[in-house]
Each structure stands twice: as structure tokens, then as C-alpha cells.
N, C-alpha and C positions, 0 to 999 in steps of 0.2 A: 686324478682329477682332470676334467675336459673342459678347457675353457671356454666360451664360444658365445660372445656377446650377441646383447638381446637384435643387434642389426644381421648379424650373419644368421641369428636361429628363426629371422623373421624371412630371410633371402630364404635359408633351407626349407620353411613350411610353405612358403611359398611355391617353391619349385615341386615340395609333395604333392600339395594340391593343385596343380597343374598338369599334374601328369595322371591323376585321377580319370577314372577308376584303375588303370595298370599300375604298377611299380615302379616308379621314378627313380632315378642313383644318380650317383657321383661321386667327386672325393675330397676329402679335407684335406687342406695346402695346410700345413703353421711348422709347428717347431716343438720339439722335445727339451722341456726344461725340467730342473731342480720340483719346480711347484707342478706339474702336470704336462698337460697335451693344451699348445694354444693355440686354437684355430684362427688363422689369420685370412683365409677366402675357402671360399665354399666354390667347387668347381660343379655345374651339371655335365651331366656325362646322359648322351642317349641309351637307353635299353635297348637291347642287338639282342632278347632271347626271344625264342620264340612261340614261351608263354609267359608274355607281359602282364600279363593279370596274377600270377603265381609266383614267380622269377623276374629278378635280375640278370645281367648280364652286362656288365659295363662294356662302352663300345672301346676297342683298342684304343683307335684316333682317337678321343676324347681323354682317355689313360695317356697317353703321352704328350696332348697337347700341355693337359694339367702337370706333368712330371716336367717339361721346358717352362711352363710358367714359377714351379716353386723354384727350379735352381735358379733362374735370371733373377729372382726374388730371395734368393740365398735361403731358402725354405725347403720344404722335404714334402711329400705325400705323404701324413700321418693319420690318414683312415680313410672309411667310407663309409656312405648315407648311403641308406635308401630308405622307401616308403611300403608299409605294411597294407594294402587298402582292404577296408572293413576285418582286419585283424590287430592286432595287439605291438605295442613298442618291446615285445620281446623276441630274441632270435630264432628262428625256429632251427630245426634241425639242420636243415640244407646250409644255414645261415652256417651254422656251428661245423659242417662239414666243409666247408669253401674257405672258411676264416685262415690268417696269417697271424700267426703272433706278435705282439707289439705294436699293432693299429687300433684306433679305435674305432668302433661300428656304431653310427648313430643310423636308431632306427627312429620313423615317424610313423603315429599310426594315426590313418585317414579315412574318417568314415563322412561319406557324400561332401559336404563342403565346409569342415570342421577337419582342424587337427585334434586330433583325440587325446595326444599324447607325446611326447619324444624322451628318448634313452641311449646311453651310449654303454656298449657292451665290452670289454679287451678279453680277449681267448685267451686262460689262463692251464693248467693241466688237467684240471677237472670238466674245463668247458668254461662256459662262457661266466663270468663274474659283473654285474653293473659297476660303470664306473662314473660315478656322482659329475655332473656337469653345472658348472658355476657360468652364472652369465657379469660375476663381477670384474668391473674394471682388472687387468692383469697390471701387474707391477712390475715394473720396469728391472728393478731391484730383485727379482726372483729368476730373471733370464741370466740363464747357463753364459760362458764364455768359453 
């Protein structure tokens, strides 16, 4: 389960659709608990490929400013966003070639000035598996020690 309250998943359509029509990304700061993956900041990150309309490519500097923010925040890097534009909130292939085990991948899908859609994918042995994203309050009581 992805936790990722209705203010961070309003921060991340936002930054999808601003980065319209290319592919927009970033990555998810939170924490791995007992209940799920709970996303505690949405980092953007510039695209550095050099077909922004197609691909991603998160920019390094942007990857490690995000990776000094989660530790000083006692957090982890536990995924990554990007934006599908005029395609589907599921991962395509490349998606599924580039993927890291034990992250999760929220995709948004962006058609002209509408989100269409969002999903969060974890790469399991078969490939990519959806993993249900809740936008309910997280409980205090369910975080790990």
C-alpha cells in the first residue's frame, strides 16, 4: 500500500501537468512501514533526457539534492513519479526495464490540461504488480520502530 495524501497527490498532478506536454519526474521522500510506503514529500526533479516527450531521465543533482533532504529528515528515497503525457498510468516497457526493486513508481497520466489518471507500480518477479494507493490519514500507530 502507497500512502500519499490528497495534498502531496495534488503537489504531484500538479508538477505533471506542468511539465506538459513532456514527461515530468521526481521522487518520493517517506518511509517504509509495517502498513505500507508513506509518502511524506514529493521531490521534482528536472528531466535531463533527451527525448522529453518519450522518457524520463531524472537529473543526478536533483537525485541527491532529494537523497540530503530525506536523510536530514530521517526519511529514505522510496520511489519515483513521473508523467505519461497523452498515454496511460501504466508502465511501459522501458518503465519496467529501468525499474529497482522495492520502490515504488507512481505514474500520472496527462492528457492536455487534465490528469487522467495516477498509479503506483513495485517491480515484483513477474514485472510490474499495481500497488493500491490510499490517500487516508496514516496512523501514527502503524509506523515501524
Amino acid at each position: 500500500m502507497l500512502h500519499l495524501s490528497a495534498r502531496l497527490r495534488r503537489q504531484l498532478e500538479g508538477c505533471a501537468l506542468a511539465g506538459y506536454p513532456e514527461e515530468a519526474c521526481g521522487l518520493l521522500i517517506g518511509r517504509r512501514t509495517r502498513a505500507g510506503i508513506e509518502v511524506c514529500q514529493v521531490a521534482e526533479a528536472r528531466n535531463v533526457s533527451a527525448d522529453r516527450r518519450t522518457r524520463y531521465e531524472i537529473d543526478p543533482v536533483a537525485y541527491i539534492d532529494a537523497d540530503d533532504r530525506a536523510c536530514a529528515a530521517g526519511l529514505d528515497i522510496v520511489g519515483i513519479w513521473h508523467s505519461h503525457p497523452d498515454g496511460s498510468a501504466r508502465p511501459s516497457e522501458r518503465d519496467r526495464a529501468e525499474a529497482w526493486e522495492g520502490w515504488s513508481y507512481v505514474i500520472v497520466c496527462v492528457h492536455g490540461e487534465r490528469v487522467e489518471g495516477l498509479a503506483s507500480w513495485r517491480l515484483g518477479c513477474d514485472g510490474f504488480v499495481e500497488e493500491p494507493v490510499s490517500a487516508e490519514p496514516f496512523e501514527a500507530s502503524s509506523h515501524s520502530s
